[in-house]
N, C-alpha and C positions, 0 to 999 in steps of 0.2 A: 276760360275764354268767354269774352261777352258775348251772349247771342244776337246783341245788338250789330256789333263790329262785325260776326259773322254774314250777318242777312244784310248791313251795308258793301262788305266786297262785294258779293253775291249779285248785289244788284246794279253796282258800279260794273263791273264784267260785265256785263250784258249792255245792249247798246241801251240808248237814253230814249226821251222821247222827243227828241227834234227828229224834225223829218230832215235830212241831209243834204245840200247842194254845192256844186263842184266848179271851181273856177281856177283859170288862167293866170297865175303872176306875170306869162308875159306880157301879155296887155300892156301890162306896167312898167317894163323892161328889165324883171328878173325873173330868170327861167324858175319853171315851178310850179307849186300848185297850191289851191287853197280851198279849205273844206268848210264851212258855213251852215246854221242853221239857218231853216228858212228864212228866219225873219228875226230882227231884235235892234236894240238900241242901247248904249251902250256898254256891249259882251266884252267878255274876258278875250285876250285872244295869247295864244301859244305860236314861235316860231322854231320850227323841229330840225335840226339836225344830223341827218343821214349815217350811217358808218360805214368802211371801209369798203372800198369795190360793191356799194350797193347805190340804191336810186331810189326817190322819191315812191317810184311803183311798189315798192319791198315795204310800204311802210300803210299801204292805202290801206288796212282796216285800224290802224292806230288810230290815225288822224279823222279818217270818218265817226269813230268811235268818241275822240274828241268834240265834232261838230255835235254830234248824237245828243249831248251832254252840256249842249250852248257854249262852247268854244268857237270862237274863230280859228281853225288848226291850218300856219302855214307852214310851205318846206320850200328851201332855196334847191333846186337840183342840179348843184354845181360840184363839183371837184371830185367827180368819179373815176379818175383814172388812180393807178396804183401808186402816183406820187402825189396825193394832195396837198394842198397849201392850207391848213386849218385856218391861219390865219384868213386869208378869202373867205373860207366855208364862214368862220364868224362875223367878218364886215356882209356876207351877203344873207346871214342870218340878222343882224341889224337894219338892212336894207328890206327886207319881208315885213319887219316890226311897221317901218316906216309906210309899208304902204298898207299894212295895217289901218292902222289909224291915222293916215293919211289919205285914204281914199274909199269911199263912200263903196260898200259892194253890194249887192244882190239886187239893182237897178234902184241903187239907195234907201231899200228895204233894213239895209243893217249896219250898225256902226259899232266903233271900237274903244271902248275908254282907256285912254292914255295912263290908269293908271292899276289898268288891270293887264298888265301885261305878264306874260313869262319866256323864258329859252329852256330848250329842252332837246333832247341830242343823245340818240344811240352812238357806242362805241368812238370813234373819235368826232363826232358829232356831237356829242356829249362835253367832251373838252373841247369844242370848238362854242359850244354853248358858253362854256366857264369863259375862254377869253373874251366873248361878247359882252358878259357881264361884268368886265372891268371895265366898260367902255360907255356899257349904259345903264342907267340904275332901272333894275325891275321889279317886281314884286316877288318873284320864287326863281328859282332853278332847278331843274329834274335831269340829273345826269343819268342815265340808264346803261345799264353796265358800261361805263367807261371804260376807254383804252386812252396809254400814253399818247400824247402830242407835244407838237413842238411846237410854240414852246408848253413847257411841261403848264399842265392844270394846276397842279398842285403846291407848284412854285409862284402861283398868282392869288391861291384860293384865301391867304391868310389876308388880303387886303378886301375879303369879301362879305359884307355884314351881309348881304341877301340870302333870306332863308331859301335851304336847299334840303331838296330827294335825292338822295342815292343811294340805286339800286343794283346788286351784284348779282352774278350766279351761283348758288352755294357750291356747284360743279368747281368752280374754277377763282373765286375771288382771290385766290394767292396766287395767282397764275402769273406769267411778264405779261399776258395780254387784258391784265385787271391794273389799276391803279385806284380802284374805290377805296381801298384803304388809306394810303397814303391820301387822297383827297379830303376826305372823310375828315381826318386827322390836321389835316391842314387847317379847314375849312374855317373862318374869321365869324361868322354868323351860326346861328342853330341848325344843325343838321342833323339828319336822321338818314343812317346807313342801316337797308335791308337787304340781305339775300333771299332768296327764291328758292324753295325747296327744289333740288332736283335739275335746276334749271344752269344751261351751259351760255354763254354772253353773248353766243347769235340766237338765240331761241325763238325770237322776236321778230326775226328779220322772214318774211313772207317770200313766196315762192321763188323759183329758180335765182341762181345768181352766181357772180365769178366763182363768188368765195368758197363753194362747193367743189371748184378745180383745186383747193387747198387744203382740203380736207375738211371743210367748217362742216358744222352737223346741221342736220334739217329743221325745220321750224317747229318750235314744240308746240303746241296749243296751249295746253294748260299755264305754261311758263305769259305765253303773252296775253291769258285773261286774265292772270294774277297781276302781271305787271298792267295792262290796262285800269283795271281796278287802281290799284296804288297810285297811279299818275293822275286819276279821276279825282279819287278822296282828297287826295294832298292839293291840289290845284283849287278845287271847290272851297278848301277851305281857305288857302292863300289869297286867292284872287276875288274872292266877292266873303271873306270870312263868313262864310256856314257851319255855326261848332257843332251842327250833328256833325260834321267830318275831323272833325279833333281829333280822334286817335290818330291818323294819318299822319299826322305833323307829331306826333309823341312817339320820341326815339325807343320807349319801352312798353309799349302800347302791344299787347297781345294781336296778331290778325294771320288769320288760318293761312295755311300753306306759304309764310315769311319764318324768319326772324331776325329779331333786331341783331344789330352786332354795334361794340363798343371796338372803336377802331383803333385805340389804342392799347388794348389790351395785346398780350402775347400771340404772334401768330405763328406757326410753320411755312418757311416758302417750301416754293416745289422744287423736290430735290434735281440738281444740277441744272436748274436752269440758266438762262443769262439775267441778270441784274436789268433791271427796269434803266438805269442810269447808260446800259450797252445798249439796247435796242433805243433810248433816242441818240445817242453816238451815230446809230447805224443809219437811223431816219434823216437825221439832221447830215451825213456824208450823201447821202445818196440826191439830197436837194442841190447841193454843190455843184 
């Protein structure tokens, strides 16, 4: 293992040195919220997508940890009820882009280059990212442990030359509520699929929330300083190319507490599950 790659996770986990400030989408007239360093011209910016039965709140040390790190980090806080429209979540993830770089923030202290752009998205947020990126061309995509949607990610992903992350839990990446494999696998551009030692696909998701009336497990820390790191490294190097962050975007790249996976190699599903193909049957009757 490089000691290099190690003492950059290390310091990618840890916040950045922007000092942090917190702004309004509705202003703009998309609910939400938007994380900023203090001052700059024009920064990268990322638009984040939510996961299931969760909220913009469940994500606030990502995205600040983002800003941290000279990100513009915004989140659309829409379609949180138990029957989302992904599709929405990604037109109002394109709509965040837009006011992005379309509108001067921090009392026009900071601006956005249109061609630093990324989508990025836990759990079906993640694939609500992926459909956003048939829509708009960007510079990266960061799926973070994806879950099925509808329509399927993975059935759009092969029309996708935009370099993409994606990140699993080694807990569960063969799970019906994983689809990184089959994305991975899809994927039309360069991608790199990592799992997360230990780490189960809400690990990320920050304090109380429905999904815990479902048995979801609690927020791991380690899982989401490792996954911070990875979204930091990979992003720094996509969006303003800094090849100290190279390993990050190299699918075989050693980096402590991951590893890489080749997604089409042989996998085991979990025994007696339902088929990834039943639960969106089940998604797609229920929108009916």
């Amino acid at each position: 293992m490089s000691a290099s790659v190690k003492s950059l996770l290390s310091s990618l986990s840890s916040p950045g040195p922007h000092r942090v400030m917190r702004g309004n989408l509705g202003i703009a007239g998309q609910p939400g919220v938007v994380f900023t360093p203090e001052q700059g011209l024009n920064l990268p910016a990322v638009a984040f997508g939510h996961g299931w039965l969760t909220g913009v709140g469940n994500y606030r040390r990502l995205l600040e940890h983002l800003a941290s790190w000279g990100f513009v980090a915004a989140a659309p806080d829409t379609e949180r009820g138990p029957i989302p429209s992904h599709l929405n979540l990604a037109t109002d993830l394109l709509t965040t882009l837009d006011i992005c770089t379309g509108v001067r923030l921090g009392e026009g202290k900071i601006s956005v280059h249109p061609d630093r752009l990324a989508l990025a998205g836990h759990g079906m947020g993640a694939g609500a990212a992926v459909i956003a990126a048939t829509r708009r061309e960007v510079a990266a995509v960061a799926a973070l442990f994806p879950a099925p949607t509808a329509p399927a990610a993975e059935s759009l992903a092969p029309g996708l030359e935009t370099p993409a992350l994606i990140v699993a839990g080694a807990q569960d990446i063969d799970s019906v509520g994983s689809n990184a494999l089959p994305l991975a696998s899809a994927w039309g551009g360069p991608a790199v699929l990592r799992t997360v030692d230990k780490a189960s696909h809400n690990g990320i998701v920050e304090g109380r929330r429905a999904l815990a009336a479902l048995g979801a497990g609690k927020h791991e820390p380690r899982t989401d300083r490792t996954t911070r790191g990875l979204l930091v490294g990979y992003l720094l190097y996509q969006l303003l190319g800094d090849k100290t962050y190279k390993p990050f975007a190299d699918p075989e790249a050693v980096i402590p507490h991951t590893e890489p996976v080749d997604p089409d190699a042989p996998h085991e599903p979990e025994p007696h599950a339902p088929s990834k193909r039943q639960l969106l049957h089940v998604v797609q009757m229920l929108r009916k």
